[in-house]
C-alpha positions as a Python dict, from the first residue, in 0.01 Angstrom:
ca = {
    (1, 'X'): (0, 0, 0),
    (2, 'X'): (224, -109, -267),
    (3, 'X'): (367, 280, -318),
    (4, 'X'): (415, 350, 48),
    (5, 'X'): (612, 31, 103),
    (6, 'X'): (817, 83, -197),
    (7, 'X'): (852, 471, -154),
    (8, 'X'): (833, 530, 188),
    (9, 'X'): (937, 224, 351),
    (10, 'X'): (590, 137, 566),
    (11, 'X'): (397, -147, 566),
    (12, 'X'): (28, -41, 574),
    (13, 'X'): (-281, -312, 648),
    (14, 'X'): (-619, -282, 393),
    (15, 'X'): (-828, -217, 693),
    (16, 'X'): (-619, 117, 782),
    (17, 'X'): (-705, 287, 461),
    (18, 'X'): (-970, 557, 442),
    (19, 'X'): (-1040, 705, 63),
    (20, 'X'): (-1019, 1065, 129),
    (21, 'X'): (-1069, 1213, -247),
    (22, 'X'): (-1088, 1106, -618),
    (23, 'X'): (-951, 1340, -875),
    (24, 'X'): (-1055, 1257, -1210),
    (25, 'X'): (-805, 1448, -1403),
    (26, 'X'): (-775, 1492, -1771),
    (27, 'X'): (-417, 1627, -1923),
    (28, 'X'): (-367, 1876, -2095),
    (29, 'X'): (-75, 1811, -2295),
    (30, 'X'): (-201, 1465, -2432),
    (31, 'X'): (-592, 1418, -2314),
    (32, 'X'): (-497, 1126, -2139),
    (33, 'X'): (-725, 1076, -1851),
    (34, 'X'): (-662, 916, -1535),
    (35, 'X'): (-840, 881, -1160),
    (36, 'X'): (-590, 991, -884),
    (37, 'X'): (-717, 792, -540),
    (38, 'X'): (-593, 975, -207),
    (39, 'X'): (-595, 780, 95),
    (40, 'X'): (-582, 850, 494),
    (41, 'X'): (-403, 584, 703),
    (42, 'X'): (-465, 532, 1075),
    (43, 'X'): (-150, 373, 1117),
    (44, 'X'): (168, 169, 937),
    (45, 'X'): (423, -28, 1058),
    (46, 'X'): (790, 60, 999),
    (47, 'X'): (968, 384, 984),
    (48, 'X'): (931, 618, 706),
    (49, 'X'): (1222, 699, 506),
    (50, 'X'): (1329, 806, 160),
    (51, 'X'): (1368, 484, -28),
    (52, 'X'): (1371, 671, -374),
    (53, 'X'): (1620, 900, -345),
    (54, 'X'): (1721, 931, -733),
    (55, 'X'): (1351, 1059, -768),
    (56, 'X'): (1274, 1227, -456),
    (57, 'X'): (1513, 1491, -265),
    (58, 'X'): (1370, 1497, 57),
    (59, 'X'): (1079, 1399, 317),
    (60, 'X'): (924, 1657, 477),
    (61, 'X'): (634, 1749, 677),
    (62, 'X'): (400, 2078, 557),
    (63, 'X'): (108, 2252, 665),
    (64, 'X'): (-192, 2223, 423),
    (65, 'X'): (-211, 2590, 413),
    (66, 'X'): (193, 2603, 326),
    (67, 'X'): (249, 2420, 89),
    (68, 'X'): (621, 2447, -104),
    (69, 'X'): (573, 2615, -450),
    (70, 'X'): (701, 2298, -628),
    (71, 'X'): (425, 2105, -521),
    (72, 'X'): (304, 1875, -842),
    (73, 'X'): (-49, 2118, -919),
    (74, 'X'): (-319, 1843, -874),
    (75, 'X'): (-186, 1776, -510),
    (76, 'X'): (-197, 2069, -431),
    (77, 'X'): (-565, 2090, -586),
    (78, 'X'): (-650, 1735, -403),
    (79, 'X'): (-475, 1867, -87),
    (80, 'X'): (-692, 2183, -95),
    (81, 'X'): (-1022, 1984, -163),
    (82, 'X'): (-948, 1766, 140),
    (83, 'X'): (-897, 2005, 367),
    (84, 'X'): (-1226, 2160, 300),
    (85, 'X'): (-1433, 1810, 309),
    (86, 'X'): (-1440, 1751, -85),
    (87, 'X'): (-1451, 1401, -164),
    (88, 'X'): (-1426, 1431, -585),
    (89, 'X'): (-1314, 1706, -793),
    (90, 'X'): (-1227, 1726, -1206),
    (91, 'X'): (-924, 1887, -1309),
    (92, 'X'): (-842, 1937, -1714),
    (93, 'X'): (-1190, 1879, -1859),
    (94, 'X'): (-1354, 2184, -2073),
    (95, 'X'): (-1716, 2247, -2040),
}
């Protein structure tokens, strides 16, 4: 809630959050691990705009299945998961 208002602008109530996927991710580069929580929201208040424009270019709508090739990986791995009804995935862990 805290993100969207500062990057987007919205104002979003507890009760209108839905957890749609965890990603418990591990990086590569410096094993760090983290959980990445992605949320549905049944509705905000405001209008959404681009309040971080020094770190963001642009807003924009995509399809799931056309997604821009600059997409940050593990959304585009959580995005995927989502749209086929995953609810937790790992990404950087060896077996």
């Amino acid at each position: 809630m805290r993100e969207a208002h500062e990057e987007l602008g919205i104002g979003i109530d507890p009760d209108a959050l839905h957890l749609l996927h965890t990603l418990h991710q591990r990086n590569p580069d410096n094993g760090h691990a983290r959980l990445q929580l992605f949320f549905g929201v049944d509705r905000y208040t405001g209008h959404i705009a681009n309040c971080e424009p020094d770190r963001c270019v642009a807003l924009q709508w995509w399809p799931p299945d056309a997604l821009p090739a600059s997409i940050v990986p593990y959304t585009a791995g959580a995005l995927a998961a989502i749209t086929a009804g995953v609810i937790y995935a790992e990404a950087g862990w060896t077996t």
